[in-house]
N, C-alpha and C positions, 0 to 999 in steps of 0.2 A: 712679583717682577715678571711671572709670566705673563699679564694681561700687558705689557708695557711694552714687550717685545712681541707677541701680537698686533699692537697698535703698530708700532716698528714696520714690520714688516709689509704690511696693508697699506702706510703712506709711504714706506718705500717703491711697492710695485706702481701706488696711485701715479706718485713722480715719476717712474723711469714709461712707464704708461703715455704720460702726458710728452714726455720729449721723444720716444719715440713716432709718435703721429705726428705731433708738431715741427718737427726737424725734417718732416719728411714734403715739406712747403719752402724751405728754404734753400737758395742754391748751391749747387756742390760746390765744392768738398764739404761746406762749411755744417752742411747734412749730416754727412757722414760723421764729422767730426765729432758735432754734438751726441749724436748717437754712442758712438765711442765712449765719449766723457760719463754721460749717461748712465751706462753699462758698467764702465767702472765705480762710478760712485753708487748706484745697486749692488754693486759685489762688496762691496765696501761696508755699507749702510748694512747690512745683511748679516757678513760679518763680526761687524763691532757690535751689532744689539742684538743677534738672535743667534750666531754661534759661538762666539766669544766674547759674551756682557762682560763691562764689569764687575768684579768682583764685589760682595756689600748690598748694602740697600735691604731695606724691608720687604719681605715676601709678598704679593699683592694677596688679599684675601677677594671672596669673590663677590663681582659689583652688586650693589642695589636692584633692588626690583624698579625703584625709580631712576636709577642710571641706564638700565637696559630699556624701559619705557622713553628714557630721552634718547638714547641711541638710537633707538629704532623707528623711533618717530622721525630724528633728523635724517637717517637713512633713508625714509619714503620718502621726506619731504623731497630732498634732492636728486632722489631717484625721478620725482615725477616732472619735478623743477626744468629737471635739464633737456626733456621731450619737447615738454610744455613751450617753454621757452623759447627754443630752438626754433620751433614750428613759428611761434609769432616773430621770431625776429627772422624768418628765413622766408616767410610765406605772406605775411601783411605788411611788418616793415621793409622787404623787400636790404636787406642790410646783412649778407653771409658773414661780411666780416666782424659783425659785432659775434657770431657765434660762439667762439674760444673766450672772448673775454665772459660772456654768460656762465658757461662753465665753469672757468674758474671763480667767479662769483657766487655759482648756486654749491662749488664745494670747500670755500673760504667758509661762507655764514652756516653749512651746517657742521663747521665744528664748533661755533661761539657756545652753544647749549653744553659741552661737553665739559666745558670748562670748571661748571659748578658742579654736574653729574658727577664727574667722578675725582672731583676735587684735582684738579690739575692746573693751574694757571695756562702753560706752556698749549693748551689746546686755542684759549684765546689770542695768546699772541699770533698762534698761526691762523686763523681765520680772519684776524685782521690786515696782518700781511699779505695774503692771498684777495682778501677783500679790496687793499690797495694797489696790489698787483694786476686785478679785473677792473678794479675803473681806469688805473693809467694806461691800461692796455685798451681798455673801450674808445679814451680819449687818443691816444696814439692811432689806432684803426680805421675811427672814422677819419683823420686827417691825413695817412698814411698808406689805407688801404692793407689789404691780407698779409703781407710780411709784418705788421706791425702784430697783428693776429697770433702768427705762428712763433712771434716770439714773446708773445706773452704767454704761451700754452707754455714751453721750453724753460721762461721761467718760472712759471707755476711749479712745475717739475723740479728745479733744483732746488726751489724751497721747501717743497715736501720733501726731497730728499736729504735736505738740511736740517727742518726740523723730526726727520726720523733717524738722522744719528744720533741725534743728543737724547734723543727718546727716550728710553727706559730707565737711564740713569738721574738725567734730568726733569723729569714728569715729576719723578718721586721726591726729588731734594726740594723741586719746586712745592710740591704737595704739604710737605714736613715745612718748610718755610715759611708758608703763608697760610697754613693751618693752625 
């Protein structure tokens, strides 16, 4: 359970990360607000999977040589992804606002791998909803311009912070479910 509230914790800050930048694009109060909201459901998220889990569940044993080999590979990938990226959609497409939807697209697809690695379903559902979250937001931006942007970062952010509450309890029942 401890790797599950690690994961927890790391797509919670990912989340409250991603609303604090992005919230900070759109106008007040409505800024502030989010940030707010944010903050709370971090403290929350935090909370419910890494100081006060659920009680139960299977102990995590520790991952694969091949799960740390996918992890860490999806980590580069993304790591390099989102520079990469960035530059061509900022500097040849001449297109800032696709930027944020890039983003949440190069870190929706590198949880898809994680899903087989360490036997979790609940990592594919979030890559895919983050994945659908980056192109409706890409779609949204280019016809909307950077507000549409800043709030697809924001919801990027409550999904990760969505799917890191249910995290460590839900990873593993999912785990045991369809294992």
């Amino acid at each position: 359970m401890r790797g599950a509230r690690i994961g927890s914790l790391i797509g919670s800050i990912g989340g409250l990360v991603f609303i604090l930048i992005n919230a900070g694009s759109l106008a007040a109060p409505l800024d502030t607000v989010l940030r707010v909201l944010g903050g709370l459901a971090f403290a929350a998220v935090v909370w419910l999977t890494v100081v006060r889990p659920r009680p139960g569940g299977s102990p995590d044993g520790p991952p694969s040589r091949r799960a740390i080999r996918v992890y860490g590979t999806s980590v580069t990938a993304m790591a390099l992804a989102i520079p990469v990226g960035a530059g061509l959609i900022n500097n040849v497409l001449h297109r800032p606002e696709l930027t944020v939807p890039w983003v949440v697209l190069a870190v929706g697809l590198h949880f898809l791998p994680f899903a087989s690695a360490f036997e979790a379903p609940v990592f594919a559902r979030l890559g895919w909803v983050l994945t659908a979250v980056a192109v409706a937001g890409a779609v949204l931006s280019l016809a909307l311009g950077a507000t549409a942007a800043a709030w697809t970062g924001v919801l990027a952010g409550f999904v990760l912070l969505g799917f890191s509450a249910s995290g460590p309890g839900r990873a593993r029942e999912q785990a045991v479910v369809t294992g």
